[in-house]
C-alpha positions, -999 to 999 in steps of 0.1 A, spaced: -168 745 119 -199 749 98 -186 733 70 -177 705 93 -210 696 107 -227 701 75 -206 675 63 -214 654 93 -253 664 86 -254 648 50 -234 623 66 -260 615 91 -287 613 64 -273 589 47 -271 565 72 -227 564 74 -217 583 112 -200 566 135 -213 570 168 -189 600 184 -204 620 151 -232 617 167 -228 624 197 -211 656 182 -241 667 161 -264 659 193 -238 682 212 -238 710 184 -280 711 183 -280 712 218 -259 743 220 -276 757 192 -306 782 196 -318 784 169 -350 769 157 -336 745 128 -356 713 120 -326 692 126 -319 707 162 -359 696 169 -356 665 157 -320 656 178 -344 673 208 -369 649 200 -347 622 199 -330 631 234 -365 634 249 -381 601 239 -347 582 253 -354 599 287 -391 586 282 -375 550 277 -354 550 302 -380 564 329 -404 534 322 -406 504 343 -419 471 339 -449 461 360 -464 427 369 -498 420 359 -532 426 383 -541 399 403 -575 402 382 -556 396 348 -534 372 367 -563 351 378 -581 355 342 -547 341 329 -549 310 350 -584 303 345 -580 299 308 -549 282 311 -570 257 328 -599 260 304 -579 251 277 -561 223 294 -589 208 303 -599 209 267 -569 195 252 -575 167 273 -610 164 267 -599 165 228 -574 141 234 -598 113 252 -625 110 226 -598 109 196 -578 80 210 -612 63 218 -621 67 184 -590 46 173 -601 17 186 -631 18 167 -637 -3 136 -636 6 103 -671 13 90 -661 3 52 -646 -30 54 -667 -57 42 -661 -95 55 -684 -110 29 -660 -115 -4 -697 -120 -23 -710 -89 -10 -675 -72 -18 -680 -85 -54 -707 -72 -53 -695 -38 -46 -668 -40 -66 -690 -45 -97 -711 -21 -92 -685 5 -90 -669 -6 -119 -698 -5 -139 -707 32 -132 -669 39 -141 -675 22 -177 -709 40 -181 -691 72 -175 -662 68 -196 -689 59 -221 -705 90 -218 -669 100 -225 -663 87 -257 -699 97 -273 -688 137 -266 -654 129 -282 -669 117 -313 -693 145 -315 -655 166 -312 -644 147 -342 -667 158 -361 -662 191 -353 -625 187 -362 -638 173 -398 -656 200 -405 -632 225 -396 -607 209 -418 -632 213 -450 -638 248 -442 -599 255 -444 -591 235 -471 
């Protein structure tokens, strides 16, 4: 019989008893008197489940019911609030389109022109790389 649930023991550990080898471990440690660590952890085990099964599920205070509501509302309202302004925004016109195609040019140029100077910019640090390359390749030569 020992041998038996010792077997069923390492069994347990392992994570591989079907549940009437359970039961039958629960059974033996329940019998058992003495003070083992694996009959106070199956006593453990049959406590907490009668712990479980003696709570019950309450409804809320009708404080925390009404706090519920309250921001429930709150952020309703807000959504809504949210929701107003953005689609009033839509109809809004576009602050960046131009209707003057000579002030566009205008525009236009000047952007391009600050593109060019900074590509320029650009080009005078590769050159000054170049170099650097040139006088690299003398060195290893």
């Amino acid at each position: 019989m020992e041998s038996q649930i010792e077997n069923l023991k390492q069994k347990f550990w392992k994570g591989k008893t079907s549940v009437e080898e359970e039961k039958m471990l629960k059974k033996h440690f329940q019998n058992e008197s003495s003070s083992k660590t694996e009959a106070g952890f199956f006593a453990e085990i049959a406590k907490r489940k009668t712990i479980e099964n003696n709570s019950e599920f309450s409804l809320p205070h009708k404080k925390n019911r009404l706090i519920w509501q309250i921001t429930t509302m709150a952020a309703s309202v807000l959504i809504l609030v949210t929701l107003a302004f953005g689609l009033g925004n839509l109809n809004n016109k576009n602050p960046y389109t131009i209707d003057d195609p000579q002030q566009a040019f205008e525009i236009s140029r000047k952007a391009l022109m600050l593109v060019s100077t900074k590509l320029n910019k650009g080009r005078t640090y590769s050159a000054e790389i170049y170099k650097i390359n040139e006088v690299k390749q003398i060195i290893n030569k």
